[in-house]
C-alpha positions as CSV (number, residue, x, y, z in Angstrom):
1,X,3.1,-2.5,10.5
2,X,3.0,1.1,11.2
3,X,2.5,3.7,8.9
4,X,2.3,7.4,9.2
5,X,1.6,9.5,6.6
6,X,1.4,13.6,6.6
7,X,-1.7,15.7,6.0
8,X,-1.2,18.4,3.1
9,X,-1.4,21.2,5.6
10,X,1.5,19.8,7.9
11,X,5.5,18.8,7.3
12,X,6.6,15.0,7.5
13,X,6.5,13.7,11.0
14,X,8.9,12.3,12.7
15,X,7.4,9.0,12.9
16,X,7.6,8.9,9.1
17,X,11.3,10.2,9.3
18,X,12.6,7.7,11.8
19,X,10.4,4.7,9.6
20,X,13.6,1.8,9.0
21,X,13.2,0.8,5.1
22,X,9.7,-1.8,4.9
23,X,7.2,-2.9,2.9
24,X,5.3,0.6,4.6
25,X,8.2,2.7,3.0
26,X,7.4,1.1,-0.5
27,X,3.3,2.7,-0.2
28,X,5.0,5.6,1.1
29,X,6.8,5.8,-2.0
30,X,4.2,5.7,-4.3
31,X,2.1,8.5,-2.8
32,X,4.5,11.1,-1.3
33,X,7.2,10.7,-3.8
34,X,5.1,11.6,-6.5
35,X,3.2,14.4,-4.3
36,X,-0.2,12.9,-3.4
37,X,-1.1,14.1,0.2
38,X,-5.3,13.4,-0.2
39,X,-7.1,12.9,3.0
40,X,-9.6,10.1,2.5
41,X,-11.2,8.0,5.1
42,X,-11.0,4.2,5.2
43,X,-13.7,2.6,3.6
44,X,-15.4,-0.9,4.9
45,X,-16.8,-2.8,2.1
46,X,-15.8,-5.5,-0.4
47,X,-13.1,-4.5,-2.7
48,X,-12.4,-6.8,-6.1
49,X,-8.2,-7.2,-6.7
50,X,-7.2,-5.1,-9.9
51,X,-6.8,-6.6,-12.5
52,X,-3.5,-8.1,-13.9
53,X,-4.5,-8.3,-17.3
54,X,-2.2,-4.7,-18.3
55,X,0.8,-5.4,-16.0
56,X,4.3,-6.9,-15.9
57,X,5.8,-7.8,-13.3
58,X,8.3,-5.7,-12.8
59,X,10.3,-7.3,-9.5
60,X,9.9,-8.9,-5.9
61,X,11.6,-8.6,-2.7
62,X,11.1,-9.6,1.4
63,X,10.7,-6.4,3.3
64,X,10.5,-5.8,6.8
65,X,6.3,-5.9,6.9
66,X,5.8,-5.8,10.8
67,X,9.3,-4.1,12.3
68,X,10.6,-6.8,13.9
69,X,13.8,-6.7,11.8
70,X,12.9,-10.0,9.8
71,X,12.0,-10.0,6.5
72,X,8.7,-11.7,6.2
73,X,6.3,-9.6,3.7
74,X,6.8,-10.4,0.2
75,X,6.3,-7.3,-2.2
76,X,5.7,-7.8,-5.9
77,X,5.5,-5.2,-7.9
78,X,4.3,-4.8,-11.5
79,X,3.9,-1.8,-14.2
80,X,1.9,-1.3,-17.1
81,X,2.2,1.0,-20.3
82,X,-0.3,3.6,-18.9
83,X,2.1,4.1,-15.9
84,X,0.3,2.7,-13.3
85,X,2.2,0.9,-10.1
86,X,1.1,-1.9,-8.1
87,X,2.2,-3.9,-5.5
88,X,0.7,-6.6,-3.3
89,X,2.0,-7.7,0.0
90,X,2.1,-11.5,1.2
91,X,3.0,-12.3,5.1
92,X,2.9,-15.9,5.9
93,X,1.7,-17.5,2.7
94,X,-1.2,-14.9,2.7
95,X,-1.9,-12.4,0.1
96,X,-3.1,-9.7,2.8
97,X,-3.0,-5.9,0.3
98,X,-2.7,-4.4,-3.3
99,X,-1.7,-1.1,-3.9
100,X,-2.5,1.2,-6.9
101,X,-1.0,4.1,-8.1
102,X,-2.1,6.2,-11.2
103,X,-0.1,8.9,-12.8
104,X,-1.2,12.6,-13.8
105,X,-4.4,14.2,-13.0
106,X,-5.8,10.9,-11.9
107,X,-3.5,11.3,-9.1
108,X,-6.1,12.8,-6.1
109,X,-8.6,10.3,-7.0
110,X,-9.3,7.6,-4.5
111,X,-10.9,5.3,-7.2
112,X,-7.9,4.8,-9.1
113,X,-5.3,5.3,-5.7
114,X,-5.9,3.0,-3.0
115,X,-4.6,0.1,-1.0
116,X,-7.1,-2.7,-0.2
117,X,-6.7,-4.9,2.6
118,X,-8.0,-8.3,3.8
119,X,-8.5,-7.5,7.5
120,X,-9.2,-10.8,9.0
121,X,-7.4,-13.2,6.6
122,X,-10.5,-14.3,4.8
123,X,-9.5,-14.0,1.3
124,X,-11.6,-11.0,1.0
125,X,-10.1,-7.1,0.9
126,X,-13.2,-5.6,3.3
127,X,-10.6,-2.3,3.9
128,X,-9.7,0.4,1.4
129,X,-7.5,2.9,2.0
130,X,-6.4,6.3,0.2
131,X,-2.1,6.3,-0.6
132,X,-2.1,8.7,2.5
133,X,-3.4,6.5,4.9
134,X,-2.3,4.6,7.8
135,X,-3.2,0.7,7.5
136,X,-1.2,-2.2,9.1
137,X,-0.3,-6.2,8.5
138,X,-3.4,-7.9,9.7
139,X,-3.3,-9.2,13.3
140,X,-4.2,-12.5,12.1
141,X,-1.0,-12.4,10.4
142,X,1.0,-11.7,13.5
């Protein structure tokens, strides 16, 4: 999966133009439809899920994950009463990234706006990534 996000100093690529409707265009949606263009580097660690707890499930879908024109990443994506948007991403059986996405002056805040990924299809999200940010179907998912 290839995404290409734009820096606040420069226009919208034409990578990003040209990107066919995936699972990519759904994180894309979260953070540049709603303004957020924050430059944060990805972080290596070991990130926890967020917690379900507030949410509802709000639909799913198959998306185009790794654009090869098949539909294998499935998207689910839940709300809760605060506003807040998440999605996780599931290739192959695998539960491979959630993404968060606060409203208001949260926004900017990497804390509360991220993806997390499992990398290497351990079960553990060791990658975390600001809204802006490139970040990919695992290769072990490929």
């Amino acid at each position: 999966m290839y995404v290409q996000r734009n820096k606040p100093d420069q226009g919208v690529s034409p990578a990003l133009r040209t990107l066919r409707p995936t699972v990519v265009s759904l994180a894309l949606g979260l953070g540049l439809a709603l303004g957020i263009a924050h430059v944060h580097a990805m972080e290596k660690g070991t990130f926890k899920p967020p917690d379900l707890s507030t949410f509802v499930l709000v639909n799913s879908d198959d998306e185009d994950g790794d654009g090869d024109g098949v539909k294998e990443t499935h998207v689910v994506h839940y709300n809760n009463r605060a506003g807040d948007k998440l999605f996780s991403m599931t290739t192959n059986g695998r539960l491979w990234a959630w993404s968060l996405k606060t409203p208001g002056d949260a926004a900017p805040n990497s804390a509360w706006n991220y993806v997390i990924r499992d990398s290497n299809c351990d079960g553990v999200f060791d990658e975390k990534y600001g809204l802006d940010e490139e970040f990919h179907v695992p290769d072990c998912l490929k």
